[in-house]
N, C-alpha and C positions, 0 to 999 in steps of 0.2 A: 516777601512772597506770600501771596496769601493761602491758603489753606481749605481743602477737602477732606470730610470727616466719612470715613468708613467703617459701616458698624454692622457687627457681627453677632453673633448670638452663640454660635459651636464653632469648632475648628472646622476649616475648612478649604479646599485646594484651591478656591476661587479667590482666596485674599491676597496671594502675592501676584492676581491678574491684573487684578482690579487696582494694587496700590500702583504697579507700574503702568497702566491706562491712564491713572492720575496725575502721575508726574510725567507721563508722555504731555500733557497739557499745559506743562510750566507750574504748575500746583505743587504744595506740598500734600501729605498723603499721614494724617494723625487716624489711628484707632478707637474706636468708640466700642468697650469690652465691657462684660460685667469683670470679677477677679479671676484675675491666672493663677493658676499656681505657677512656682518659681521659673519651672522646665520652658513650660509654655512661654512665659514671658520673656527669656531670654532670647529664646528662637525668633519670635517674632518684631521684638529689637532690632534686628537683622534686618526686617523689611519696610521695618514703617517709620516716620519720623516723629513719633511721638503717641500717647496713650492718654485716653479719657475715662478713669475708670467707673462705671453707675451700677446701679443696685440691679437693676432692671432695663437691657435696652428697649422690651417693650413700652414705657415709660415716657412715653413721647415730652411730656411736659417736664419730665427729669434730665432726658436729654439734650432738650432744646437749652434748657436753662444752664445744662454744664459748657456745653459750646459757646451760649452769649459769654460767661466766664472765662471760656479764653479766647475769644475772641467776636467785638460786635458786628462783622461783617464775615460770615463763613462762603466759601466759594458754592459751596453744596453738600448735602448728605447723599452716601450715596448703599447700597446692600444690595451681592448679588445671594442674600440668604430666602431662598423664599417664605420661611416662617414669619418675618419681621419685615417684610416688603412694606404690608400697609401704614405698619407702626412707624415705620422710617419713613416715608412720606408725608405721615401728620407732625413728624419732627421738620420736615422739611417746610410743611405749614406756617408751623411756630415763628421758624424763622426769617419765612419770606423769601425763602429758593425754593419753594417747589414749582415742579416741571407736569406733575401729573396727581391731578385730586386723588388724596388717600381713598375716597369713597369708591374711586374705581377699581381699588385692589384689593377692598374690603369685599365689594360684591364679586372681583374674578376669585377668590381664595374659596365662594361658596358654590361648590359644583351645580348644588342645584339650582341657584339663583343665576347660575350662566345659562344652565338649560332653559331656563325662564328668558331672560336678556335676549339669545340670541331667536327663541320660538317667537318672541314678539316682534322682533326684526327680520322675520320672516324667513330667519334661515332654517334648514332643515335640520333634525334633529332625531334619535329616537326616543317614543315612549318613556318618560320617567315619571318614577312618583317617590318617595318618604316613607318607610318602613320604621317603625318604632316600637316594635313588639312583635315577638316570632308568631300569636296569635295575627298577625294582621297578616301575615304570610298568603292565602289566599287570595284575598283581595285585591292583597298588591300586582297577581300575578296577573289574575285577572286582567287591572287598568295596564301592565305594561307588556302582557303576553309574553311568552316563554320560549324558547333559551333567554335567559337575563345577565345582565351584571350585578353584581353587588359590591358597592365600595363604600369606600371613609365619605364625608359631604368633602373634608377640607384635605384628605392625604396624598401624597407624593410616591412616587418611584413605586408604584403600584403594592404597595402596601394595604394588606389583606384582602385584593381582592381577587373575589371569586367569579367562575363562572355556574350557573346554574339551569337545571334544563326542566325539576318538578319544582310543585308547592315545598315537601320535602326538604328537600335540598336547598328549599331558598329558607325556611326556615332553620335548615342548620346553618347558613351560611350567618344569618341572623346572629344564631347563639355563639357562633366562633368570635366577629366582629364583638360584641358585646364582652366577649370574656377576653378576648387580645387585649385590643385599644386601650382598658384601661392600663395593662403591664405596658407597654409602650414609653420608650424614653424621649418620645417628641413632645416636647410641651406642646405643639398646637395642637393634638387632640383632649388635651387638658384646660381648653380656654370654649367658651362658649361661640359660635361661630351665626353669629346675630341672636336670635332667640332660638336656637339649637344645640342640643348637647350632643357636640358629636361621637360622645362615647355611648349612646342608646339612640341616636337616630342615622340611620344610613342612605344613601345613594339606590334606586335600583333601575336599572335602564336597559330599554332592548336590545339585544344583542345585533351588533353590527356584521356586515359580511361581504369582505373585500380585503383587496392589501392594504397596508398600512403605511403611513409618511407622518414626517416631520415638517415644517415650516417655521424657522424663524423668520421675526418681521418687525423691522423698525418703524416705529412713528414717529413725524418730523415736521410739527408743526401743522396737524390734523392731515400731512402726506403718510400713507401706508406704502413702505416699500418690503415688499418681499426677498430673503436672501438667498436661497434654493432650494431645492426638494430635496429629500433626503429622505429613501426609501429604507424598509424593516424586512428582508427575505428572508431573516433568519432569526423565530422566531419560536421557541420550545412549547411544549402542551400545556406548563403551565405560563404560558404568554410573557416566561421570560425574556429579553431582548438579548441577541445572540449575535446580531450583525446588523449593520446600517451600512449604506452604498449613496454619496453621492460626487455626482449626480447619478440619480437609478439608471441601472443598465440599461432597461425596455419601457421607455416611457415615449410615450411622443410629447411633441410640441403641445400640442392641442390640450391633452391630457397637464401638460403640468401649471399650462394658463389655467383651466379647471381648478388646479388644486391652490394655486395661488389664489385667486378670484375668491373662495372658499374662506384662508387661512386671513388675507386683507379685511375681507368684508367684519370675520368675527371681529375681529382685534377694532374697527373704527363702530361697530356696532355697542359695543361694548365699552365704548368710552375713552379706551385707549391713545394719550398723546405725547408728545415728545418722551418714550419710553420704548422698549422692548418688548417682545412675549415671543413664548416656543409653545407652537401649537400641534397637535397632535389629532390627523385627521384619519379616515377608513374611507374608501373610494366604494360605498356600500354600491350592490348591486341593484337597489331601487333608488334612495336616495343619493345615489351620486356622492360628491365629497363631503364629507360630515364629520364635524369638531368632536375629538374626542376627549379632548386635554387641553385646557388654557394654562399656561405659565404666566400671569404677565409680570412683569416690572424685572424679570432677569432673564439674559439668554439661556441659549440649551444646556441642561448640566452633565457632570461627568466630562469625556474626553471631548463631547462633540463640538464646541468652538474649534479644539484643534481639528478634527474634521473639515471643519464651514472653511476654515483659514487656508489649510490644503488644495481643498476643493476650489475654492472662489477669488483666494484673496484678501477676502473682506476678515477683520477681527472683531468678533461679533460683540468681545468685549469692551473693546474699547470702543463702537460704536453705542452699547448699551451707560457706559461712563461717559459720552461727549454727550448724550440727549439726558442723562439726569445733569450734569451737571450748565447745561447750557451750551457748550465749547464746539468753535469748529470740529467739524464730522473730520473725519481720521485720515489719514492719506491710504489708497488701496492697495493692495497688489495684485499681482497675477495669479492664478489658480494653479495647477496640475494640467495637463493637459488628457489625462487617464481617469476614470472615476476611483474613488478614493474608499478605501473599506475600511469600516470601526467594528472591530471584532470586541468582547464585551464577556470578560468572566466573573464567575461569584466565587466567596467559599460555599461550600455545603454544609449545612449542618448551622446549629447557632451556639454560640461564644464569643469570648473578647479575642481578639485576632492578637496572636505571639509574633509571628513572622509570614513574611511571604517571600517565596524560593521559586526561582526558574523565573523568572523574569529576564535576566542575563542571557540565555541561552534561547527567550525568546525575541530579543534585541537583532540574535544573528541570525533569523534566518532571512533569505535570501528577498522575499517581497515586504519585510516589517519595515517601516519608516520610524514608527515611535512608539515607545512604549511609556504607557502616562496609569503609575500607581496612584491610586484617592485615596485608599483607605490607611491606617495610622495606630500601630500595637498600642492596643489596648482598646481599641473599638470594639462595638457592640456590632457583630454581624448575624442576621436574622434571614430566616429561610422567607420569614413570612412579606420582604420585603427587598426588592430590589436593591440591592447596593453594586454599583459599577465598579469593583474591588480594583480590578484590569485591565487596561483599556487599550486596545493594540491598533495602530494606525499602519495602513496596509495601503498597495496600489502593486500591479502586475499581473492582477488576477482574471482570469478568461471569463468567469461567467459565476453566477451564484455556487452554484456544484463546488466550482476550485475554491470561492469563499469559505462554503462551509469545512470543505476540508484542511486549510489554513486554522480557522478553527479547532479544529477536531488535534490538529498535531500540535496546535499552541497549547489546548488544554494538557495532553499528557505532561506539558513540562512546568506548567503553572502549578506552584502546589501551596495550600494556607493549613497553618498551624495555628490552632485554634484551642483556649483554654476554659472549660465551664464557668458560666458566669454566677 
């Protein structure tokens, strides 16, 4: 039987999806890890049929070389980690299965080089430009006018960003980014992101204004097909995500061709081919649908496959594991016949996470279908950074309103216990 190398970089809820996507295929399903400690290693025994262990899986030439080692014909490489997407595609290079040029995950990973990408393909976009000194604060606001964004060029789950409305404010937004980022336990803001350091150079772009969705979308052979819309109504002041609904309750037809048309165009604009991406759009009130988020090379994270799955049928995962690795596309299923709610809790506060309590009690109530924990004692959880700790799949609900209030009575019984780091 031949063999699929899955490689990872941090622990994470997506590896026992992804190993059994793999062996849905007839494959077996080996790990490609730097060192575990013992704990780890045993647990994960459990799921995989075997371990590769490297110094570095960004390492692409060290990886490639440990796979030809155990074996000269691998089935595919495959990561739904988005830090190592690129670097595991030029491992896939190496070895002569790859599905999709690492160059195109090198330029999706740099937000500003998307905003570029897709301004030249004539999609719309707003104003950005490169801040790299709180002096330059002015100018910047200047070229991208005010309210703004400020973000990481390469960061995830919205991790430090802000929103801003003076020169001021965008200037401290500057000094916060600058003095965070480097504390940060993500290596990729510790890695250059082409000729940019993204720990002194940041993102700043005009603020959007409209409701917000989701779009996963496979590519299949330079076909884009879109999965569904999956609307954001519940959505807290600092822009954390509190709820997702799909399919959205009030949308029309017309409107979600729109948003499709939109999230298709990025993704084949942008190079995108036999691979996945989760994109992230605002139905702006001038510009119409507008990218705000490219994922590419892994589906939606946190609970929302189990969402897509509910909702459609479709396993987003394992359709993102049959286009890296080559393999007949997945048999489907049927959807929900009800739209389908992902309710979304954090801890508060930051610390390495002891325990989480009430999840049981959020199991029974009466409209939950699933409850799907990510996070894992002894994590790093941070105010400054979206982590989907909780993730509640729901259906029954009359309208936004009964959403949020689903919400509101889940929270009282979710509780995290959290110790100084």
């Amino acid at each position: 039987m031949n063999t699929a190398f899955v490689v990872r970089e941090t622990a994470g809820q997506w590896i026992t999806d992804v190993v059994a996507a793999v062996r849905a295929t007839g494959l077996r399903a080996e790990l490609v890890t730097e060192p575990l400690e013992p704990a780890e290693l045993a647990q994960l025994a459990e799921v995989v049929d075997g371990f590769i262990v490297v110094g570095d899986v960004r390492d692409a030439e060290s990886v490639a070389a440990a796979i030809r080692a155990r074996t000269p014909l691998p089935a595919g490489v495959v990561t739904a980690a988005e830090g190592i997407v690129a670097s595991v595609a030029r491992t896939a290079e190496l070895l002569g299965v790859a599905r999709c040029p690492a160059s195109v995950f090198t330029l999706t990973h740099n937000k500003f080089a998307v905003r570029q990408a897709l301004a030249a393909a004539g999609l719309p976009g707003p104003r950005c430009a490169l801040i790299s000194a709180e002096s330059e604060a002015a100018s910047v606001a200047e070229t991208v006018g005010l309210p703004a964004i400020v973000k990481p060029v390469n960061g995830a789950a919205s991790n430090l960003v802000r929103t801003v409305s003076t020169v001021d404010e965008l200037a401290a937004a500057y000094r916060l980014l600058a003095e965070r980022l480097p504390l940060s336990e993500d290596a990729r803001y510790h890695r250059l992101v082409g000729s940019i350091d993204p720990l002194k150079v940041f993102l700043v772009e005009g603020l959007l204004r409209g409701p917000e969705y989701a779009v996963d979308v496979l590519v299949r052979d330079g076909v884009a097909e879109p999965v569904a819309v999956v609307e954001k109504p519940l959505i807290d002041e600092r822009k954390f995500e509190l709820g997702m609904v799909c399919p959205p309750l009030e949308l029309s037809e017309k409107d979600t061709e729109r948003l499709f048309a939109a999230a298709t165009a990025a993704a084949l604009a942008l190079g995108l081919d036999n691979t996945c991406a989760h994109l992230e759009l605002i139905d702006d009130a001038e510009l119409g649908p507008t990218i705000v988020e490219v994922n590419a090379g892994r589906p939606a994270g946190g609970a929302q496959p189990v969402l897509l799955k509910l909702a459609t049928g479709i396993d987003v995962i394992a359709e993102a594991v049959s286009l890296a690795l080559g393999t007949p596309p997945p048999k489907r299923g049927v959807g929900l016949p009800v739209p389908v709610g992902y309710l979304i809790f954090y801890a508060e506060g930051t610390g390495r996470l002891v325990r989480v309590e009430g999840t049981d009690e959020v199991a029974d109530l009466p409209e939950v279908l699933e409850v799907v924990t990510i996070v894992r004692p002894g994590q790093l959880l941070t105010d400054d950074q979206e982590i989907y700790a909780v993730n509640v799949l729901a259906a029954g609900f009359a309208d936004t309103e009964d959403l949020a209030a689903l919400h509101a009575e889940a929270a009282k019984l979710i509780r995290f216990e959290l110790e100084e780091s």
